[in-house]
FIKOLZA-1660 file (N, C-alpha, C; in steps of 0.1 Angstrom, whole numbers, plus 5000, padded with zeros to 4 digits):
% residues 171
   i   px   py   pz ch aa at
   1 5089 4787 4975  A  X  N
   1 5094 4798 4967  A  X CA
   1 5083 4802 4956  A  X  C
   2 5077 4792 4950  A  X  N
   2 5068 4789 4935  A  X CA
   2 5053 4796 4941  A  X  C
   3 5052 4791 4957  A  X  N
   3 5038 4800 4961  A  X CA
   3 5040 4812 4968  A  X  C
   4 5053 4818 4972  A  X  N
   4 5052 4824 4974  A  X CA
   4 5052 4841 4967  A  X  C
   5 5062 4836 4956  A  X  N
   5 5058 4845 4943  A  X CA
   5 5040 4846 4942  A  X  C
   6 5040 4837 4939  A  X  N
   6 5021 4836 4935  A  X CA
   6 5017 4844 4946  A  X  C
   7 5016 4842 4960  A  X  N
   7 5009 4849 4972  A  X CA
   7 5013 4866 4970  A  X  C
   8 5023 4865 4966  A  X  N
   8 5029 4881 4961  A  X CA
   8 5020 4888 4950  A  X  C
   9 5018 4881 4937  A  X  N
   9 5018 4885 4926  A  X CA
   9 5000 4888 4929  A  X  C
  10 4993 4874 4935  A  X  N
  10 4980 4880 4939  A  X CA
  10 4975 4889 4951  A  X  C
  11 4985 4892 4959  A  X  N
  11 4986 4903 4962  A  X CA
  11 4988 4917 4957  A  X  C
  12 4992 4916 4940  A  X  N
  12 4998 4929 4933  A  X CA
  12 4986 4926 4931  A  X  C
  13 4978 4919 4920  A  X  N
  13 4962 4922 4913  A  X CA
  13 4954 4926 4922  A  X  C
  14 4953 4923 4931  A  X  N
  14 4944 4931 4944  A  X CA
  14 4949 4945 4948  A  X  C
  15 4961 4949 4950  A  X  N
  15 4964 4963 4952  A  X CA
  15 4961 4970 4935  A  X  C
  16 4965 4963 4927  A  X  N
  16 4962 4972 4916  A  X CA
  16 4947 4976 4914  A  X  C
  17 4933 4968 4916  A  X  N
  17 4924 4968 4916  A  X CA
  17 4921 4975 4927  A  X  C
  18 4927 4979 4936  A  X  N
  18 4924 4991 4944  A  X CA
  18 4927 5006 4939  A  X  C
  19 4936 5007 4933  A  X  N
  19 4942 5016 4922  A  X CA
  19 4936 5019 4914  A  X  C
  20 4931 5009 4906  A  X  N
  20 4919 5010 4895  A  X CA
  20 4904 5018 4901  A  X  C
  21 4903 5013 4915  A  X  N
  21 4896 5024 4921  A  X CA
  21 4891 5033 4923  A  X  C
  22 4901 5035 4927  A  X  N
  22 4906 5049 4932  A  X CA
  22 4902 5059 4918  A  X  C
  23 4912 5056 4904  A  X  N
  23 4908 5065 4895  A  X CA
  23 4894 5058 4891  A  X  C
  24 4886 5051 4892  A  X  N
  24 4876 5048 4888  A  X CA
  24 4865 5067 4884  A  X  C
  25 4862 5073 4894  A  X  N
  25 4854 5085 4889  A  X CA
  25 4865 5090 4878  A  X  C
  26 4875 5092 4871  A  X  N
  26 4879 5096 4862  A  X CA
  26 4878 5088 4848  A  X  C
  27 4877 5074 4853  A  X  N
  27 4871 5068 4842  A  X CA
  27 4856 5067 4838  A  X  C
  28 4850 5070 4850  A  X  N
  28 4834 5075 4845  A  X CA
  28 4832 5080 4842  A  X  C
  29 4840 5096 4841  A  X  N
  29 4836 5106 4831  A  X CA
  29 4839 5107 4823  A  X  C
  30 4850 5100 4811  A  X  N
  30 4853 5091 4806  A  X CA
  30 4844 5086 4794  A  X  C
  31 4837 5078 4803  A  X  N
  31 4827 5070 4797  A  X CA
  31 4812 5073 4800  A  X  C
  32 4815 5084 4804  A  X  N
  32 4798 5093 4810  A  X CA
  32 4787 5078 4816  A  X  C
  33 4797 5077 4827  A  X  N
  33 4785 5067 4842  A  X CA
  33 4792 5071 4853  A  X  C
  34 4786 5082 4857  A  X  N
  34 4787 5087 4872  A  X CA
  34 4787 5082 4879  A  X  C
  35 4778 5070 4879  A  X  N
  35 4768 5064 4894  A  X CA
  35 4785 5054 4894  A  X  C
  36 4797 5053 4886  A  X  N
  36 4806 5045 4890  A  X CA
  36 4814 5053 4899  A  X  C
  37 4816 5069 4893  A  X  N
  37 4820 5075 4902  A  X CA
  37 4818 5074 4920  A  X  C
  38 4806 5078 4917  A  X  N
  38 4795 5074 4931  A  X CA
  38 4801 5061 4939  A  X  C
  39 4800 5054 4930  A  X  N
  39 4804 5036 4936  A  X CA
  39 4821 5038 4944  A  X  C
  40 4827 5042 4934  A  X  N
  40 4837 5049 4939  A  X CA
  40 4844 5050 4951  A  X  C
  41 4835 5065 4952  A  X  N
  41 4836 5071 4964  A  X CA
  41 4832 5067 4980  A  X  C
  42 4818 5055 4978  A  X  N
  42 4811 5055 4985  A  X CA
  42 4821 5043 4989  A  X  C
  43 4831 5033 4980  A  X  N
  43 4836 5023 4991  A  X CA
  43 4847 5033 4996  A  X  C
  44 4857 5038 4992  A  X  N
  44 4864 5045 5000  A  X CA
  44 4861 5054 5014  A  X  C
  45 4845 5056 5016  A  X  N
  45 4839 5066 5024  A  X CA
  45 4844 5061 5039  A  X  C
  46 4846 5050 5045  A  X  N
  46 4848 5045 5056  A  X CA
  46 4863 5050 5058  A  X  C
  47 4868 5048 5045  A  X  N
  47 4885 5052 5052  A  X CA
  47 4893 5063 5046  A  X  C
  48 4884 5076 5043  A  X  N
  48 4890 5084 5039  A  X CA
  48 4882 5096 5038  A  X  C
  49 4883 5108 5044  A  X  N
  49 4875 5119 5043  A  X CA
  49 4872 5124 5032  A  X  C
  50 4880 5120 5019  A  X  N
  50 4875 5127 5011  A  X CA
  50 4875 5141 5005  A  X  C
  51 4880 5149 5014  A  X  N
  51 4877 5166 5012  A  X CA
  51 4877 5168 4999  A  X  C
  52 4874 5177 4993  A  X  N
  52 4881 5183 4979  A  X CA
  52 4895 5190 4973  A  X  C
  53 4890 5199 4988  A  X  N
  53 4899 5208 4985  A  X CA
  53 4916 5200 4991  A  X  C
  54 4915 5185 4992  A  X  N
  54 4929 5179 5003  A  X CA
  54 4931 5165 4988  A  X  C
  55 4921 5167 4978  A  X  N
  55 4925 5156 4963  A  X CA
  55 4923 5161 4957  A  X  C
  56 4933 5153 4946  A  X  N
  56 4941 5157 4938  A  X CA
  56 4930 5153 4924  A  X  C
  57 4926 5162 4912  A  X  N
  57 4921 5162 4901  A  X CA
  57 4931 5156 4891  A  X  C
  58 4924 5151 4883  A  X  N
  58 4931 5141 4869  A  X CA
  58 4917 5144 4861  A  X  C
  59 4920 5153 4848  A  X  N
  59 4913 5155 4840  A  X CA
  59 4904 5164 4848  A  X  C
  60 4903 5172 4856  A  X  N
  60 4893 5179 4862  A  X CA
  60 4884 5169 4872  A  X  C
  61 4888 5158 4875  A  X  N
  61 4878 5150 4881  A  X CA
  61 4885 5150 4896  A  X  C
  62 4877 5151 4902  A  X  N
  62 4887 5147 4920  A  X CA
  62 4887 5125 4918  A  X  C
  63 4900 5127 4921  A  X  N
  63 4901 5112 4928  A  X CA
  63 4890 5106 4937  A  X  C
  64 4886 5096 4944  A  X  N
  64 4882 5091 4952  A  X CA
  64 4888 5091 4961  A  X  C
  65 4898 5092 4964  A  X  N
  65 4906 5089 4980  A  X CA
  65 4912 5108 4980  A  X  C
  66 4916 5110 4989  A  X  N
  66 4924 5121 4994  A  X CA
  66 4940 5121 4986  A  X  C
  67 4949 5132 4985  A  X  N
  67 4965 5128 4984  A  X CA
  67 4973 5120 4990  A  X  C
  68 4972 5124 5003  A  X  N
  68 4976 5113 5013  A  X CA
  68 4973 5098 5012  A  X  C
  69 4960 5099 5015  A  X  N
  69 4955 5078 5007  A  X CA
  69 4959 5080 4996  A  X  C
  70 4964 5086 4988  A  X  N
  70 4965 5081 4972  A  X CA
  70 4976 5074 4972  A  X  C
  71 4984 5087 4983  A  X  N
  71 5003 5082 4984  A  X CA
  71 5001 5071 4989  A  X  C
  72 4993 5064 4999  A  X  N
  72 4995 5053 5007  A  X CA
  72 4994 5042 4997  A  X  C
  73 4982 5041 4988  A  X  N
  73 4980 5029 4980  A  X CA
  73 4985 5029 4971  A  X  C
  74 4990 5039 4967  A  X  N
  74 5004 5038 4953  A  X CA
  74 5017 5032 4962  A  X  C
  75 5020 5040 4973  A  X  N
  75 5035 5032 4978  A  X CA
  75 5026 5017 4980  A  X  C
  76 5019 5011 4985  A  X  N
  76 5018 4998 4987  A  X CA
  76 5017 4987 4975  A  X  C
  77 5015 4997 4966  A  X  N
  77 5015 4989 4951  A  X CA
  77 5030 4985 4950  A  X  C
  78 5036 4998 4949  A  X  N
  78 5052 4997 4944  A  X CA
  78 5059 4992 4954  A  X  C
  79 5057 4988 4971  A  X  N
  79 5068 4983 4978  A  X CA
  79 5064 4969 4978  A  X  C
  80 5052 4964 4973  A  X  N
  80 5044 4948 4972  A  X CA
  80 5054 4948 4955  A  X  C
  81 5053 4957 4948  A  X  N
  81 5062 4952 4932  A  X CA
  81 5075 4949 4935  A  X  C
  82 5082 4959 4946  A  X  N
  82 5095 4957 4948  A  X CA
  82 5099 4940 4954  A  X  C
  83 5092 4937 4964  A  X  N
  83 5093 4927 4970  A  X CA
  83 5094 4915 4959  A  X  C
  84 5078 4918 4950  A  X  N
  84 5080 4906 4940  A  X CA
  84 5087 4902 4931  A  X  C
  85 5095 4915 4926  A  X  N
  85 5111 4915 4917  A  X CA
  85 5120 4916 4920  A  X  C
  86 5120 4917 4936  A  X  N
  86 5137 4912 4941  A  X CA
  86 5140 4900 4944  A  X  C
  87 5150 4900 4941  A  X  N
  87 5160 4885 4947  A  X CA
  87 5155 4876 4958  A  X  C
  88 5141 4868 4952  A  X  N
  88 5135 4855 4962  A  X CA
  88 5144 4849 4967  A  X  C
  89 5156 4842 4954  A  X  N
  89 5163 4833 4958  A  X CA
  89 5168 4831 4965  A  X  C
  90 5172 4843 4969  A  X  N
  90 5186 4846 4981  A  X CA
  90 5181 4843 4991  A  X  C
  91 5169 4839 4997  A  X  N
  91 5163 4840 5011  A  X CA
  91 5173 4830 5021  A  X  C
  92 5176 4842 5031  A  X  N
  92 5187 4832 5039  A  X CA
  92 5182 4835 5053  A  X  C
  93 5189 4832 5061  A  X  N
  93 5184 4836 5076  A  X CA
  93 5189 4849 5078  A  X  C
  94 5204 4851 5071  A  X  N
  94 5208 4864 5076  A  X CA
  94 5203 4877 5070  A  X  C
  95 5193 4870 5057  A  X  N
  95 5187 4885 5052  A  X CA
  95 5177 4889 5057  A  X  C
  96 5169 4875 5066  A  X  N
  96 5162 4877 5076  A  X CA
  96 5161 4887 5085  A  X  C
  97 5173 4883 5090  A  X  N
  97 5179 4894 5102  A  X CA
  97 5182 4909 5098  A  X  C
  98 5188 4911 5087  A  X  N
  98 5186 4923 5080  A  X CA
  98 5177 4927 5075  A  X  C
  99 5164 4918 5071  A  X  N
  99 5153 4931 5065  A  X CA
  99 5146 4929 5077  A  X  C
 100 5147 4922 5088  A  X  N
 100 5139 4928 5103  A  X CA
 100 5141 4941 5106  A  X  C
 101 5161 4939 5109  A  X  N
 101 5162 4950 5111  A  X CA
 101 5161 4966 5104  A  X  C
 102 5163 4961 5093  A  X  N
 102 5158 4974 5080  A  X CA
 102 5141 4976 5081  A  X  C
 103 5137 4974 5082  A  X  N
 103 5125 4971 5081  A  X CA
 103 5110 4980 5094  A  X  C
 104 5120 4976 5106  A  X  N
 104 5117 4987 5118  A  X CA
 104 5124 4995 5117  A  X  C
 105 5132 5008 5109  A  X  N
 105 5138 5020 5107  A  X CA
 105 5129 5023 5099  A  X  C
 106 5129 5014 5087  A  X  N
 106 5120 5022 5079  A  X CA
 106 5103 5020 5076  A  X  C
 107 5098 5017 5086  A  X  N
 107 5084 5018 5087  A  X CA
 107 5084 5029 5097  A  X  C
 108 5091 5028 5104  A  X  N
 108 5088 5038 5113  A  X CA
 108 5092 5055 5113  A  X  C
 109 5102 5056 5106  A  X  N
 109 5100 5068 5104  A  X CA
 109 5097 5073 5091  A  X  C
 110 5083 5067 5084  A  X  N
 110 5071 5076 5078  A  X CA
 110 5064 5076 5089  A  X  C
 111 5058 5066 5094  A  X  N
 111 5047 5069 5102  A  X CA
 111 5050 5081 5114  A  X  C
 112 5062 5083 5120  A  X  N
 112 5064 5090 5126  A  X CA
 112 5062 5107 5121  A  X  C
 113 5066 5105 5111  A  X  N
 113 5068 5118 5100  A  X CA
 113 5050 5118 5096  A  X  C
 114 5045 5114 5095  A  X  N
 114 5032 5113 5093  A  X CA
 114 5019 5117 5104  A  X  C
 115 5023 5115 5115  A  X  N
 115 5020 5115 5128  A  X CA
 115 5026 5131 5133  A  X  C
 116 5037 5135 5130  A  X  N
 116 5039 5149 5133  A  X CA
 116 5029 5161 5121  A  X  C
 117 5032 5156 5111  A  X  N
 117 5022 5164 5103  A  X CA
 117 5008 5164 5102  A  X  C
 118 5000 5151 5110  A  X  N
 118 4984 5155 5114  A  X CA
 118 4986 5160 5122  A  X  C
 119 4996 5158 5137  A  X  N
 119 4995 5167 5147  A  X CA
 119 4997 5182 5148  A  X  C
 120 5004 5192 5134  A  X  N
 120 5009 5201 5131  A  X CA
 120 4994 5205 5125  A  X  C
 121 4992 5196 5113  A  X  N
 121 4980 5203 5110  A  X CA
 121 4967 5202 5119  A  X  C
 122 4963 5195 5125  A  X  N
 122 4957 5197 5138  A  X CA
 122 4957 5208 5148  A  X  C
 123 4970 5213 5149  A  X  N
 123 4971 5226 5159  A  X CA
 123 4969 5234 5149  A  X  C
 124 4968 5237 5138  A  X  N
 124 4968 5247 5130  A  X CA
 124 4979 5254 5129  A  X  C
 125 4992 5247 5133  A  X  N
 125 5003 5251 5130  A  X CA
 125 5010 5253 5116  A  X  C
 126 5007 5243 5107  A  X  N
 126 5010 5244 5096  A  X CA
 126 4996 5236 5086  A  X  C
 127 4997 5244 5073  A  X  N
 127 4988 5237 5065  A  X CA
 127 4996 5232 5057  A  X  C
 128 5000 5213 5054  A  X  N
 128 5004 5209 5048  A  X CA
 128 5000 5202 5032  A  X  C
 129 5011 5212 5018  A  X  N
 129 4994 5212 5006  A  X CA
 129 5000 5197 5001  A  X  C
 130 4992 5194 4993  A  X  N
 130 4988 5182 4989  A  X CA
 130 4996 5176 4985  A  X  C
 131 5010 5179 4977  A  X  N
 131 5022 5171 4974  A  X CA
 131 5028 5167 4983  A  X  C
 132 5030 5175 4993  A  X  N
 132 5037 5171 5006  A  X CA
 132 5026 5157 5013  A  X  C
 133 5018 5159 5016  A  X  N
 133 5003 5148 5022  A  X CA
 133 5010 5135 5008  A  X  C
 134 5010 5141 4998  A  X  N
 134 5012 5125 4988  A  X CA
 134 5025 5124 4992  A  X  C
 135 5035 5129 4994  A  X  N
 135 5049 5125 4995  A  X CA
 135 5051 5117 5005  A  X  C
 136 5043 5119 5018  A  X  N
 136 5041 5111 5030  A  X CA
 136 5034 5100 5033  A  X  C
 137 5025 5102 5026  A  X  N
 137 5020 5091 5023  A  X CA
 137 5024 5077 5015  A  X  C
 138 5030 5082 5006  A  X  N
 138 5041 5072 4994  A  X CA
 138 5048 5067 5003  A  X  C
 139 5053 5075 5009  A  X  N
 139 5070 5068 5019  A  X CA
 139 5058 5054 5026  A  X  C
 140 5052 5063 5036  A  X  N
 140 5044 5050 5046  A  X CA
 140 5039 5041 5039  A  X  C
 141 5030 5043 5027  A  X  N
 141 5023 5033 5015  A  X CA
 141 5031 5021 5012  A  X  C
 142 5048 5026 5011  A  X  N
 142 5058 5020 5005  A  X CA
 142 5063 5012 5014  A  X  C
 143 5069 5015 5027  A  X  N
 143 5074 5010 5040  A  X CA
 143 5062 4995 5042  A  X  C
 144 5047 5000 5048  A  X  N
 144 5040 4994 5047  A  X CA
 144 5038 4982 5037  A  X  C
 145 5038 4988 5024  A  X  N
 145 5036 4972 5011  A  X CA
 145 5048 4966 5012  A  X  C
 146 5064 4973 5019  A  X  N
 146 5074 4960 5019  A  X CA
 146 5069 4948 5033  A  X  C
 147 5067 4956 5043  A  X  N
 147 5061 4949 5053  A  X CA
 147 5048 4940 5051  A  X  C
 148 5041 4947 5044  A  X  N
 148 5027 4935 5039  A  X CA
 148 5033 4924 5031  A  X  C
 149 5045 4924 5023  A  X  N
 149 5050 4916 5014  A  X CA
 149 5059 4906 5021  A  X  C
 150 5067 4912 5027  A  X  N
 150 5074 4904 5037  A  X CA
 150 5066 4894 5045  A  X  C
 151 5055 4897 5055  A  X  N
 151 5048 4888 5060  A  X CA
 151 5040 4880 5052  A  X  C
 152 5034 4879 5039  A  X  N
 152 5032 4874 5027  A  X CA
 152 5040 4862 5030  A  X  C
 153 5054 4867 5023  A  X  N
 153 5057 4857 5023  A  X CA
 153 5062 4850 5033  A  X  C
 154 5066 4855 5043  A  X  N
 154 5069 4846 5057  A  X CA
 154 5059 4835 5058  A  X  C
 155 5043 4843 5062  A  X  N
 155 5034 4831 5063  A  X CA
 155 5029 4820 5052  A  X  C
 156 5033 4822 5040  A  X  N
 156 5035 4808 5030  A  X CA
 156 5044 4801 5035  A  X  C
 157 5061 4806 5038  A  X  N
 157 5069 4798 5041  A  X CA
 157 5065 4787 5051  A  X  C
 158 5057 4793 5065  A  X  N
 158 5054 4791 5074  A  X CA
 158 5041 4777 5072  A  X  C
 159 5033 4783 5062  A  X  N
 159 5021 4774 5058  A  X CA
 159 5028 4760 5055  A  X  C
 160 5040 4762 5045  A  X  N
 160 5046 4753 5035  A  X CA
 160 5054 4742 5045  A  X  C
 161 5059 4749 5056  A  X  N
 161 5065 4740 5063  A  X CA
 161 5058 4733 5071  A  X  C
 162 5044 4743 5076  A  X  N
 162 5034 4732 5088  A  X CA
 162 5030 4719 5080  A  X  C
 163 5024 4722 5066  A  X  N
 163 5020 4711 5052  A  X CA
 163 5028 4701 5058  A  X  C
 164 5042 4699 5052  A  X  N
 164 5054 4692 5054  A  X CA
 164 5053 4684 5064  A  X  C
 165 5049 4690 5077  A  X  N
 165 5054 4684 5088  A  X CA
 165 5041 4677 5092  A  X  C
 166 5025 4680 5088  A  X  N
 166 5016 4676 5090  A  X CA
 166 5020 4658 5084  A  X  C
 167 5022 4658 5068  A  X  N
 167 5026 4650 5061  A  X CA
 167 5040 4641 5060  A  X  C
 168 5045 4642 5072  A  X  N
 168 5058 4634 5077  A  X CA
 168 5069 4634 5065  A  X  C
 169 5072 4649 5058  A  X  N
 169 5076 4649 5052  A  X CA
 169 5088 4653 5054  A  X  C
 170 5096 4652 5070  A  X  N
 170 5103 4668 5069  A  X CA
 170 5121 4654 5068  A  X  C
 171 5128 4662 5065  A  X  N
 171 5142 4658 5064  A  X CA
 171 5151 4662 5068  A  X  C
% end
């Protein structure tokens, strides 16, 4: 229970330090050092196009990530916080069975909804603006960090009991 809060909570300081990121070019101008801007941008370059005209400005500065990645790394912040301030204690089998089953409903329909809107904007059927790209993103970002949080802690529990059993401790 004691590590697996911990495996959570250092999973919050790491998503937040992605967050920190993210606005990092807003805090370089800021503090007038671009080249962190730069730094910025250049780690997000692999997983995020970047456009201008598709992110969102704070203080006149474009973000580092797009709307859409913004939404994704903000919901994963807040569905990794959710996990870490709800009710550890209760962990039973049958909430097991319930947030399985909760769990495939709602991961799946962002990504679904996410997946029809590159494919819409890909036909050039619709141009979807930027609130909507963060709104969709948030949902998946969110779905996603309860799921990254969930397996978190499943595999501590899992670690915690192989320990146990390595150690002829089990009862």
């Amino acid at each position: 229970m004691k590590r697996t809060l911990t495996g959570l909570i250092f999973l919050q300081i790491l998503l937040g330090c992605l967050l920190l990121l993210i606005l990092l070019p807003v805090i370089s101008s800021w503090i007038h050092a671009p080249a962190l801007a730069d730094l910025s941008r250049l780690a997000f370059a692999p997983f995020c196009h970047q456009l201008p005209g598709r992110s969102f400005a704070l203080a006149g500065v474009k973000l580092a990530v797009c709307a859409r990645c913004a939404g994704i790394y903000l919901g994963m912040f807040l569905g990794i916080q959710g996990i870490a301030t709800s009710a550890f204690a209760k962990a039973t089998a049958d909430r097991k069975v319930a947030r399985t089953m909760m769990m495939n409903k709602t991961v799946l329909i962002p990504i679904l909804l996410m997946a029809a809107d590159g494919f819409l904007n890909w036909f050039g059927i619709i141009d979807t603006p930027g609130w909507a790209r963060f709104l969709l993103g948030l949902g998946f970002g969110f779905a996603s960090g309860r799921l990254l949080g969930f397996g978190v802690s499943d595999l501590i529990e899992m670690l915690g009991d192989e320990r146990e059993w390595k150690t002829g401790n089990i009862t």
